[in-house]
Every structure is written in C-alpha cells, then in structure tokens.
C-alpha positions as CSV (number, residue, x, y, z in Angstrom):
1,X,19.3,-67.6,-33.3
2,X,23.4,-67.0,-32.8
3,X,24.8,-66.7,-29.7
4,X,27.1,-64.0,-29.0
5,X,29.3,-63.9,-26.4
6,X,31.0,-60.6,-25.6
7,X,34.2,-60.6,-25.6
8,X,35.0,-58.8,-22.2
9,X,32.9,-61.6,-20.7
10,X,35.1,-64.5,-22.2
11,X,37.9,-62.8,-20.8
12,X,36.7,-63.5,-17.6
13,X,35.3,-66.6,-18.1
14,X,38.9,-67.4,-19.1
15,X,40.2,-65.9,-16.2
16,X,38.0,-68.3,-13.7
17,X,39.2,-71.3,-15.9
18,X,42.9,-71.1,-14.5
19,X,41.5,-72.7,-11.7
20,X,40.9,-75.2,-13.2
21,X,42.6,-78.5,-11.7
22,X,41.6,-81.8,-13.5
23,X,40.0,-82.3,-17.0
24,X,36.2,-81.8,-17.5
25,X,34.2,-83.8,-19.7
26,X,31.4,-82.4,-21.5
27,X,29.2,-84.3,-23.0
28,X,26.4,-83.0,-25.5
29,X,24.0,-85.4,-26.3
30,X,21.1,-84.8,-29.5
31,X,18.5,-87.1,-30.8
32,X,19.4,-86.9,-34.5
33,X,15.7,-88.0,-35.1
34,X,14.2,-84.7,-33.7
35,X,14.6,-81.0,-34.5
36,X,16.2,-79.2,-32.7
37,X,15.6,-75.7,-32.2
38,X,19.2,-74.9,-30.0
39,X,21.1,-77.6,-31.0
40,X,23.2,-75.4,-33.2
41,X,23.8,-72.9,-30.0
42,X,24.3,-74.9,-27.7
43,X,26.9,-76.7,-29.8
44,X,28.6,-73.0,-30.0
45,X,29.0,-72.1,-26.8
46,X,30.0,-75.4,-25.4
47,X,32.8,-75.4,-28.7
48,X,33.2,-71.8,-27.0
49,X,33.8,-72.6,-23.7
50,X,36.4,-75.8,-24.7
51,X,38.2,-73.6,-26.6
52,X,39.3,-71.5,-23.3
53,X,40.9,-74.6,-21.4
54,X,42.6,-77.4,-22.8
55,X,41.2,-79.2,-19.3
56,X,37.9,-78.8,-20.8
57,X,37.0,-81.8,-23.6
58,X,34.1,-81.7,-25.6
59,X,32.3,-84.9,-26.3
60,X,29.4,-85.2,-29.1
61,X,27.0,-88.2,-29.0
62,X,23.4,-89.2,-30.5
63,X,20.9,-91.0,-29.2
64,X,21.9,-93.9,-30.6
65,X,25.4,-93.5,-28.4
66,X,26.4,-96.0,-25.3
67,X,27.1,-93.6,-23.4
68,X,23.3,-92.1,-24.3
69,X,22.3,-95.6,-22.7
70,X,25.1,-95.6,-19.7
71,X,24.2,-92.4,-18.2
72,X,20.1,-93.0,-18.7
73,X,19.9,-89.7,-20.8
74,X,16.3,-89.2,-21.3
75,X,15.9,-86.5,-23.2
76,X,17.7,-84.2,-25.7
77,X,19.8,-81.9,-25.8
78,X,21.5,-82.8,-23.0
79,X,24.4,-81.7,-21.0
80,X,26.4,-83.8,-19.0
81,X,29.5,-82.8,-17.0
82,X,32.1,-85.4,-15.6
83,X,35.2,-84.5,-14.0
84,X,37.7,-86.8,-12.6
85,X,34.5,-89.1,-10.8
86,X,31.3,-89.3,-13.0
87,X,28.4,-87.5,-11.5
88,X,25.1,-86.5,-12.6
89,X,25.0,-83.3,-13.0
90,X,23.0,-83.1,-16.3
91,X,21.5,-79.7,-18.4
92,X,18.5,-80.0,-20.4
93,X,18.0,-77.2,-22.8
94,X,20.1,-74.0,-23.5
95,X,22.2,-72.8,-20.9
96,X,21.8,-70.1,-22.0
97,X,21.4,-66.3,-20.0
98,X,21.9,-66.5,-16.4
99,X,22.4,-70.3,-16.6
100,X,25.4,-69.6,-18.4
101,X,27.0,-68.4,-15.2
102,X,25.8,-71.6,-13.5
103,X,27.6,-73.7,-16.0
104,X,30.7,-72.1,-15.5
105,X,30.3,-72.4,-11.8
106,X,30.0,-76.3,-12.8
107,X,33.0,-76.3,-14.5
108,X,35.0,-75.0,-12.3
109,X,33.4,-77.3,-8.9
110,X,34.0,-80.6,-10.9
111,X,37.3,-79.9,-12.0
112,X,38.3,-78.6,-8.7
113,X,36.3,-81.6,-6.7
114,X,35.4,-78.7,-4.3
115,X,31.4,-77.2,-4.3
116,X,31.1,-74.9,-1.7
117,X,28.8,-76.7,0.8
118,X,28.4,-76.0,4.4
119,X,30.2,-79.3,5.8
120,X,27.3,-79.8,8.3
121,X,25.1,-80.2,5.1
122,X,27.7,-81.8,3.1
123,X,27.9,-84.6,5.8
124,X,24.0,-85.2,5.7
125,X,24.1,-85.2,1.9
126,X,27.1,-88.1,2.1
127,X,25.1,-90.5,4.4
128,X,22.3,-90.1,1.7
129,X,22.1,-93.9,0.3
130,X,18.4,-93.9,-1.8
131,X,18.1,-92.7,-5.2
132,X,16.9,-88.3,-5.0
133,X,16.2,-87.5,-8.5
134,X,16.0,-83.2,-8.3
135,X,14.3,-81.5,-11.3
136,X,14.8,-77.6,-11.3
137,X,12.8,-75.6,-14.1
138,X,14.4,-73.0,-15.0
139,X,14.5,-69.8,-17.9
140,X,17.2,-68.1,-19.3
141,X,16.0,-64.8,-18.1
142,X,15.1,-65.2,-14.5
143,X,17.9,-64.3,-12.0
144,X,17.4,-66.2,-9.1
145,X,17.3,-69.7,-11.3
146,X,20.4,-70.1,-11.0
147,X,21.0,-70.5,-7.4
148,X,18.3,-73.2,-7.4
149,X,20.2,-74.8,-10.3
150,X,23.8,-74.8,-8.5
151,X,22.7,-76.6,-5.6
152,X,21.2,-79.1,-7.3
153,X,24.1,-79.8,-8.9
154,X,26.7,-79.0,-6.2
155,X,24.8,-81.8,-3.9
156,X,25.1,-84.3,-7.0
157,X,28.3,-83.9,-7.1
158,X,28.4,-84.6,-3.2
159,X,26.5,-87.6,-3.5
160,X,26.5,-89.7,-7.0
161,X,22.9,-91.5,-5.4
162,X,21.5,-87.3,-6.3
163,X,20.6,-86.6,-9.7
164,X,20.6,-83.2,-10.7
165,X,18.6,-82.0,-13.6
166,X,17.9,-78.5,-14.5
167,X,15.6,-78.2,-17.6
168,X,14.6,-75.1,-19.5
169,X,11.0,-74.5,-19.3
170,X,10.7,-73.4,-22.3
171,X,12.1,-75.7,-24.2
172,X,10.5,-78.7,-22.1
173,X,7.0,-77.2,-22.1
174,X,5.0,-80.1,-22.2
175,X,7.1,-81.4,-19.2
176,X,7.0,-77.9,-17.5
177,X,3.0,-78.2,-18.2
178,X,3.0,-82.0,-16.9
179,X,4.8,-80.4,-13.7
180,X,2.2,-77.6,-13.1
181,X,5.6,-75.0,-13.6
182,X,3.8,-71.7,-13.7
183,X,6.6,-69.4,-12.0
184,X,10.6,-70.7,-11.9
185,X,12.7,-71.6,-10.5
186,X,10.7,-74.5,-9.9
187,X,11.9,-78.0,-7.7
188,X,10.8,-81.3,-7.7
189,X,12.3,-84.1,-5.9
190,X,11.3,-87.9,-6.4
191,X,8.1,-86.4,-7.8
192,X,7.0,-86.3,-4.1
193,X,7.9,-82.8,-3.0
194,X,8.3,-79.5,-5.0
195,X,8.9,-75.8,-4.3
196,X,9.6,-72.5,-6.0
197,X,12.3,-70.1,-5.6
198,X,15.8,-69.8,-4.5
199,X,16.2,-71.2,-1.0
200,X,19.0,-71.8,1.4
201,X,20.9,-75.2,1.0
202,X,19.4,-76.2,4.6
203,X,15.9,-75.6,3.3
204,X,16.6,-77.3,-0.4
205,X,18.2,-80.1,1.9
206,X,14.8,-80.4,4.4
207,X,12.5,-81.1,1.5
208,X,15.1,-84.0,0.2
209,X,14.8,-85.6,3.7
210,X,11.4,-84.8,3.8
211,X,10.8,-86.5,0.0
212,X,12.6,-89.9,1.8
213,X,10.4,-89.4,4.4
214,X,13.4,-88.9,6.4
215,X,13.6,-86.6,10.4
216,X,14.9,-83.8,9.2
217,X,17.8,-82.8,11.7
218,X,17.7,-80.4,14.5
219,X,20.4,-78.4,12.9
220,X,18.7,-77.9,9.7
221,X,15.2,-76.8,11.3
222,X,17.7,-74.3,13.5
223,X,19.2,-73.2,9.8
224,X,15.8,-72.9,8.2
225,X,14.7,-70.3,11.4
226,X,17.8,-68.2,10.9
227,X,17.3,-68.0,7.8
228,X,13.8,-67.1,8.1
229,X,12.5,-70.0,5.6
C-alpha cells in the first residue's frame, strides 16, 4: 500500500503547522525482527509531515534502541510524540484515515503546550497522582475515533502519571480480540473499566475516577446530565 496525500490537504496541514511554537519529537519505533505490514507508510507520512516544519524532528529507533527501553514501548510500530516535556502520548498502528487528523491535532497541542481542556477538568486531571493507563481502539475508517483518541492523549499531556495509547484494531487483532473490541472506538482504562464511543471529556474523565475507585465530583456528574451521558 502507498499513501497518498493530496496535495490541497498538505497545504493545510501546512497552514496549521505555523502554529507551531516549540520543536516536536517524533519518535517511530519498529521491531526489526517482525514484518511489518505499514512500516513503510507510516515511515512516509511521518517523513511527510517533518518535511512541513522544521519544528517537527523525526526520530527512527528499533527495538533494540534505549529509548525503546526508556519509554516502556511494548509494541511495534509505535508512535511517540514529545514536545518540550516528554509525555506519553503513544500511536500504535497506522495513523492513518481519520486518525491522521488526530495526529496533527497532537502536533500542534504538544508544541503549543496548550490542549484544549475545560480547566475544571484540567484541574481534576492535575491532582491525578496513580498510574491511568487508557487504551483506545480505533480504525482508520470510523469518524468518531478520533475524538475518543484526542482526549486520551490531550489528558496525557495534562498529567505525565496518564498514558495514552490509541491502537489500530486492525493491526492489533489479537489484542483487539483479547479486549472483546467488537465496535470502535473502544476504551479501556487500568483494564478495570471500558466503554465505546465518543464521549464528553466529563464522562471519559468519570470512568478514570471511577477505574481508581475514586468519588467522582459533583461537577462532573452535573456535566455528565447536561450532556445527557
């Protein structure tokens, strides 16, 4: 398969990237000891995508790699983006469809430092101190992944105790099937709680507190009913 980005759309893509404030790490990690069916594509459109910024670095590393081992990468490919802080905001798979539009999102948050979180929830997230692992299961061709996907992400980038994986499905079936993913987006956090769909960040935030075993604030639940979740 050869990825083919239009060029109308990297026009715009370029356009978002002169917001871009500090440098942004990408790191691609691949187990050389495994085939890999999008390595090559992947490869392409993160080359792509460093080739519209020079704030935008492109790092390539094996299994074998320290910083395979510092950042606890446990399986491949992988996408890891680090801005000026490190975080763990981490792709697995092609990000490929509407995910693409998620990454760039990415891009943009860590290199500005600023994900657009309501500050009630932001402040919740911050006082976070245990370990929230998120897993969201995603496809390139289902629309509302990507919400699901971003705030993962944008709370691990609030709080570096919140990992934020989003794993193709396809790619990861065995792990999809391990996981019971039968409709995407899917969520699981700690391996505790899980949910489908794309959900406010009050909601999404409720079932973290709910996976510590957490009260979940008044001001969420009041969220949650406006919301109609």
């Amino acid at each position: 398969m050869v990825i083919e980005i239009e060029e109308g759309l990297l026009e715009k893509v370029k356009e978002v990237f002169n917001k871009l404030e500090d440098d942004v790490k990408i790191y691609f990690f691949t187990n050389t000891e495994e085939d890999c069916k999008y390595c090559e594509d992947i490869l392409q459109i993160l080359t792509t995508l460093a080739d519209l910024s020079d704030k935008i670095v492109l790092i390539k590393k094996d299994q074998t790699s320290e910083e395979a081992k510092k950042y606890n990468i446990p399986m491949f490919p992988a996408i890891l983006l680090h801005g000026k802080k490190e975080y763990n905001v981490r792709f697995f798979g092609i990000p490929a469809g509407y995910e693409f539009g998620a990454l760039i999102e990415d891009i943009v948050d860590i290199s500005t430092g600023k994900p657009q979180v309501d500050p009630k929830i932001a402040k919740i997230l911050e006082s976070i101190e245990e370990l929230v692992w998120i897993k969201v299961f995603v496809t390139p061709t289902c629309p509302y992944c990507p919400i699901a996907a971003r705030t993962a992400h944008k709370f691990a980038m609030i709080n570096k105790n919140i990992i934020g994986d989003v794993i193709e499905a396809m790619e990861f079936a065995e792990l999809a099937d391990k996981y019971g993913v039968y409709a995407v987006p899917k969520v699981i956090i700690n391996d505790k709680i899980e949910f489908e769909g794309a959900v406010p960040d009050s909601f999404f935030l409720a079932k973290i507190l709910e996976a510590l075993g957490k009260e979940v604030p008044e001001v969420l639940i009041g969220e949650q009913h406006r919301h109609g979740t």
